[in-house]
C-alpha positions in Angstrom: -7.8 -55.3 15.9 -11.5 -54.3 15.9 -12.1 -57.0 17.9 -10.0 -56.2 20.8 -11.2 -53.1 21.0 -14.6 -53.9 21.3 -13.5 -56.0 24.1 -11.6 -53.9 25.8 -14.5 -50.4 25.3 -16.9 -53.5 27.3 -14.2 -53.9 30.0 -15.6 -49.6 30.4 -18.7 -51.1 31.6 -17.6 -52.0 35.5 -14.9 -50.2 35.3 -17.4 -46.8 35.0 -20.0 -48.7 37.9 -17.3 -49.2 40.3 -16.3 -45.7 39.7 -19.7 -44.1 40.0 -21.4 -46.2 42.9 -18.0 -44.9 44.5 -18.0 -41.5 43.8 -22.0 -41.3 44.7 -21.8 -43.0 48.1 -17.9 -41.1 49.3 -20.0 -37.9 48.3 -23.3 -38.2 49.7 -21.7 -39.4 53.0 -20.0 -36.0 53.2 -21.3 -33.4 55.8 -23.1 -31.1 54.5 -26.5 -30.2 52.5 -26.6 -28.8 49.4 -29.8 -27.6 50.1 -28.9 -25.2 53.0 -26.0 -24.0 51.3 -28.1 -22.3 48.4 -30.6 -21.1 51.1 -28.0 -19.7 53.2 -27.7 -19.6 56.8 -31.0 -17.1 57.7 -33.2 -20.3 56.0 -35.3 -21.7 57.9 -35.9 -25.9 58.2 -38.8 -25.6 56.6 -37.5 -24.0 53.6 -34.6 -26.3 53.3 -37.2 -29.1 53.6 -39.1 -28.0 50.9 -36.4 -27.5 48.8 -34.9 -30.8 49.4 -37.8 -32.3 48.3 -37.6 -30.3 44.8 -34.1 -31.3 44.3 -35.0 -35.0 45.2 -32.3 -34.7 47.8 -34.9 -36.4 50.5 -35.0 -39.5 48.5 -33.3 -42.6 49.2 -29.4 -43.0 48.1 -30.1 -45.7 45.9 -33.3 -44.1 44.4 -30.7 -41.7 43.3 -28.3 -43.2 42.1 -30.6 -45.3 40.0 -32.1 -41.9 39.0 -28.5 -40.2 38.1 -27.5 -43.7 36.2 -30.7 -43.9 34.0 -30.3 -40.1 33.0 -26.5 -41.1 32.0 -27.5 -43.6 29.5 -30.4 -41.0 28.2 -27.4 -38.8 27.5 -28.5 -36.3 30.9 -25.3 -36.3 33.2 -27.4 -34.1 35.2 -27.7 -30.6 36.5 -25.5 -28.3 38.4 -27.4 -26.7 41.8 -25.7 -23.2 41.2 -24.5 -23.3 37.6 -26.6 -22.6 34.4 -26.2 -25.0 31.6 -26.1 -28.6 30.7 -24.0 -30.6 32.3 -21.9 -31.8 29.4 -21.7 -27.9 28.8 -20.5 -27.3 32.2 -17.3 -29.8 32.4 -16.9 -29.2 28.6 -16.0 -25.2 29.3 -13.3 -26.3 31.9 -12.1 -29.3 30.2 -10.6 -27.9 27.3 -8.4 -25.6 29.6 -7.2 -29.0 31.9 -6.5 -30.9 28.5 -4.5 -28.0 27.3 -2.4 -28.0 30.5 -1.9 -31.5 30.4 -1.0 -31.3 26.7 2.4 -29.1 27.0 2.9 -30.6 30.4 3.5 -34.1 28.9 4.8 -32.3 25.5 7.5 -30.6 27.4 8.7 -33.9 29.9 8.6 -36.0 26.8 10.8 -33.4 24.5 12.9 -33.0 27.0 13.2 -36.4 28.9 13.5 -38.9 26.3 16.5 -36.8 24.9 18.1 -36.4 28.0 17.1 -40.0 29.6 18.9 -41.5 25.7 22.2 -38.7 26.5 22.4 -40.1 30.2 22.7 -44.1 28.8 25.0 -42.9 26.0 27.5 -41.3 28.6 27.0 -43.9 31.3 29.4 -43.5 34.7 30.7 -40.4 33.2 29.7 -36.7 34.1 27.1 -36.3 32.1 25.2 -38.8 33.2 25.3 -38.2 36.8 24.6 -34.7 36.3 21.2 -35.5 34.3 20.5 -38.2 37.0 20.8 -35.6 39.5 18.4 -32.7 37.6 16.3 -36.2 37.2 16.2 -37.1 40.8 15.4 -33.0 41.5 12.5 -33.0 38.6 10.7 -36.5 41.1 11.5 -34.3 43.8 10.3 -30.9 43.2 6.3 -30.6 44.3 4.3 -28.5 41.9 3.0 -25.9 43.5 6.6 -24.6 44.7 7.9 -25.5 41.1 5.0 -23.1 39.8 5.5 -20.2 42.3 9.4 -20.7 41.4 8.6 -20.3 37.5 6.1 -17.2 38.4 8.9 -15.7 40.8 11.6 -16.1 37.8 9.6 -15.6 34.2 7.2 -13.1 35.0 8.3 -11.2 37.9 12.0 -10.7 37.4 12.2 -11.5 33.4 8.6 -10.2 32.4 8.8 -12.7 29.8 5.6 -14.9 30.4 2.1 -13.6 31.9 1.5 -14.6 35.9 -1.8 -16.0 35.8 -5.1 -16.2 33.7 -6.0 -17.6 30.3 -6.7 -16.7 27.0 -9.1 -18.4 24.7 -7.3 -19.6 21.1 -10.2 -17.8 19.1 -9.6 -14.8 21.4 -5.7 -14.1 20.9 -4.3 -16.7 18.4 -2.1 -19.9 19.4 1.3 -17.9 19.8 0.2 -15.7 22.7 -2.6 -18.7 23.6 0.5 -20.3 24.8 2.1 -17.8 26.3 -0.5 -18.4 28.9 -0.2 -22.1 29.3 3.7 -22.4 29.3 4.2 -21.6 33.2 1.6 -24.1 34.0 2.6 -27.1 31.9 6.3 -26.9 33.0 5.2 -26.8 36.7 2.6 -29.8 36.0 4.8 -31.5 33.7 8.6 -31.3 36.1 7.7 -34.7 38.1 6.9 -36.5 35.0 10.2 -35.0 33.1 11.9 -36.6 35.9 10.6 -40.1 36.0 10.4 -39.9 31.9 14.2 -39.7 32.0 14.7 -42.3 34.4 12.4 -44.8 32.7 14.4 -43.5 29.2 18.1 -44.5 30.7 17.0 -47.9 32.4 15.4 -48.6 29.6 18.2 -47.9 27.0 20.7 -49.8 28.8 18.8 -52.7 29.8 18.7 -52.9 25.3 22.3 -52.0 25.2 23.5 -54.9 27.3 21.3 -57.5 25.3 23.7 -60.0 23.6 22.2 -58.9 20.3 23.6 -55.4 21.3 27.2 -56.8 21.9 26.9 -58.9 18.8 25.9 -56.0 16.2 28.6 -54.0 17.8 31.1 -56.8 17.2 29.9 -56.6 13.2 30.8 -53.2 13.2 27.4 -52.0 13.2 27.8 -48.4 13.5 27.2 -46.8 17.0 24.5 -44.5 15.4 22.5 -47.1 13.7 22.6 -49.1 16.9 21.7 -46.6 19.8 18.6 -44.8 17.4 17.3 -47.9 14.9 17.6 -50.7 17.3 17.9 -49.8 20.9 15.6 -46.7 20.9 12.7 -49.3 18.9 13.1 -51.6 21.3 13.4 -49.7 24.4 9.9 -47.8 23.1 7.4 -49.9 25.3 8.8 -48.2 28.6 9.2 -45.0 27.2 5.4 -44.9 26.1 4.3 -46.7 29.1 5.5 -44.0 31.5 4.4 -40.8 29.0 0.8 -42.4 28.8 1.1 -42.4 32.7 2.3 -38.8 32.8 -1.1 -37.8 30.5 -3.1 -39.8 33.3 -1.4 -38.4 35.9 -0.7 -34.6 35.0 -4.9 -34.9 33.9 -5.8 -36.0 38.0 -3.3 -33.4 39.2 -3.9 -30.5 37.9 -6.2 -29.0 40.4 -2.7 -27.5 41.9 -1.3 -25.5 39.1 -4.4 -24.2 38.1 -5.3 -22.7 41.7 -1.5 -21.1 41.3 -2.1 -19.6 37.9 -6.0 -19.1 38.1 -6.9 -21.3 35.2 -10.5 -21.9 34.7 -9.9 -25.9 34.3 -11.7 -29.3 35.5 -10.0 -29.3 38.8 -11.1 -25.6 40.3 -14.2 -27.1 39.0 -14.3 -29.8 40.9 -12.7 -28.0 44.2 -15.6 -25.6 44.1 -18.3 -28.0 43.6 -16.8 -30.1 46.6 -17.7 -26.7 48.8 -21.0 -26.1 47.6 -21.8 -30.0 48.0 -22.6 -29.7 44.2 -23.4 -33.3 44.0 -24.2 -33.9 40.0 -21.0 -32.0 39.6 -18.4 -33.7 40.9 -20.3 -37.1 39.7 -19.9 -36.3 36.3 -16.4 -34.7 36.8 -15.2 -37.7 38.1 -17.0 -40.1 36.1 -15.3 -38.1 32.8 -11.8 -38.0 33.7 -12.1 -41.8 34.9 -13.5 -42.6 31.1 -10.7 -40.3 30.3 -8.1 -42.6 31.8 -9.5 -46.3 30.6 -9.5 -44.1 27.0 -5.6 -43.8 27.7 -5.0 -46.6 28.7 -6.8 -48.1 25.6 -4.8 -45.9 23.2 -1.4 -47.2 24.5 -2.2 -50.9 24.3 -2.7 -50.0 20.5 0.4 -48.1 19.8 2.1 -51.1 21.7 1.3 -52.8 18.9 2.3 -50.5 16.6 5.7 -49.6 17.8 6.4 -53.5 18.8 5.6 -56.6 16.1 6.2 -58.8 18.8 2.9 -58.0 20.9 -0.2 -59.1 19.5 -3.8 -58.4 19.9 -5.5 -61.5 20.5 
């Protein structure tokens, strides 16, 4: 076990300089200069010369890049051009509000896929589960932003139930009213994932139910309980994870959208206004976190494969 993972925390290596000598090049290609932007538009070219030069902006693109790499593995992800603070400081303040998001996102289309995806394969052809196919094939269908300003419209202007907009920090106002705050924006972040989470759920249960194994413990009487939860739900668990570790990879890329609807101070209104500003070492390290972020994932459910499944092994 040790072993594979150290093999697969090497396969980080190109994975991370792909992603990097990407991200550099697609950014510093963009019109636009950093340099001019701080100065404003009454600066005049000397000025923006001379502070190019401080900024090492004037340099060749491969002088920095080498310079931005060497500082990443001396633990310096670099330095905002109109923030204060480290950069490690910098994404970590608007990280923990993106993670929280994508946290009850995927809570909330796991808890309520995987029950309705298993109902749906139970009931097959009948009523029931058309009707969840149908909420399932709306849930793939409904865009985020409009199944925000739909849950805004509903909870907090007509019900008054849940807050708008904004965020509260856990230390601030305790977890109950903490997530208050982050309900709105994990349902509207999480309804495309509930969707496909209950599709891979019913295809995946009834692929195990029509085994000949299936057919032959029913034909021993084994009871219907015992069968659907303690054989076809184990086996029908590699899907199931496959698609919610998905959801956390995608729900943590999109959620640039639900936090410009309910003003949360996350990674991807961090990243949107670095993009303006042509905050380079920003949306470097941004980018280069939430990709380690994903090959982390991805990592995690190769082990739980393992886990949940005796026939996969780790070679």
């Amino acid at each position: 076990m040790l072993k594979y993972i150290f093999k697969r925390l090497l396969t980080l290596i190109p994975v991370l300089l792909v992603v990097s000598v990407t991200i550099f090049l697609l950014i510093h290609l963009v019109p636009g200069d950093p340099a001019a932007t701080m100065l404003g538009e009454q600066a005049t070219q000397e000025q923006i010369d001379a502070l190019r030069e401080t900024l090492g902006l004037n340099k060749p693109l491969i002088v920095q890049y080498l310079r931005w790499v060497r500082g990443l593995f001396h633990g310096d992800w670099g330095r905002s051009l109109f923030m204060e603070g480290t950069m490690l400081e910098i994404i970590g303040s608007h990280l923990v509000p993106t993670l929280q998001q994508t946290l009850v996102a995927v809570s909330f289309a796991a808890l309520v896929g995987v029950p309705l995806g298993m109902l749906a394969a139970i009931r097959r052809g009948g009523l029931t589960d058309r009707l969840v196919s149908g909420f399932s094939t709306v849930g793939v269908s409904m865009p985020s932003f409009l199944m925000g300003l739909g849950l805004v419209l509903l909870f907090s202007v007509k019900l008054r139930w849940l807050p708008s907009s904004g965020y509260k920090e856990i230390a601030d106002v305790g977890w109950g009213k903490h997530l208050r705050y982050m309900l709105l924006p994990g349902i509207a972040l999480g309804f495309i994932e509930m969707g496909l989470i209950i599709r891979m759920t019913r295809s995946s249960m009834l692929e195990i139910l029509d085994a000949d194994y299936m057919r032959m413990a029913k034909a021993k009487g084994v009871s219907t309980a015992s069968m659907f939860f303690k054989h076809a739900l184990k086996n029908a668990l590699i899907g199931i994870l496959t698609v919610v570790g998905l959801s956390f990879i995608s729900c943590l890329g999109g959620a640039a959208v639900t936090e410009a609807i309910f003003n949360l101070p996350g990674i991807g209104k961090l990243t949107l206004n670095a993009v303006m500003r042509r905050d380079y070492e920003v949306v470097q390290a941004v980018v280069l976190m939430v990709s380690l972020l994903n090959v982390l994932c991805t990592l995690v459910l190769d082990l739980l494969y393992a886990l949940v499944d005796p026939r996969v092994r780790l070679n």
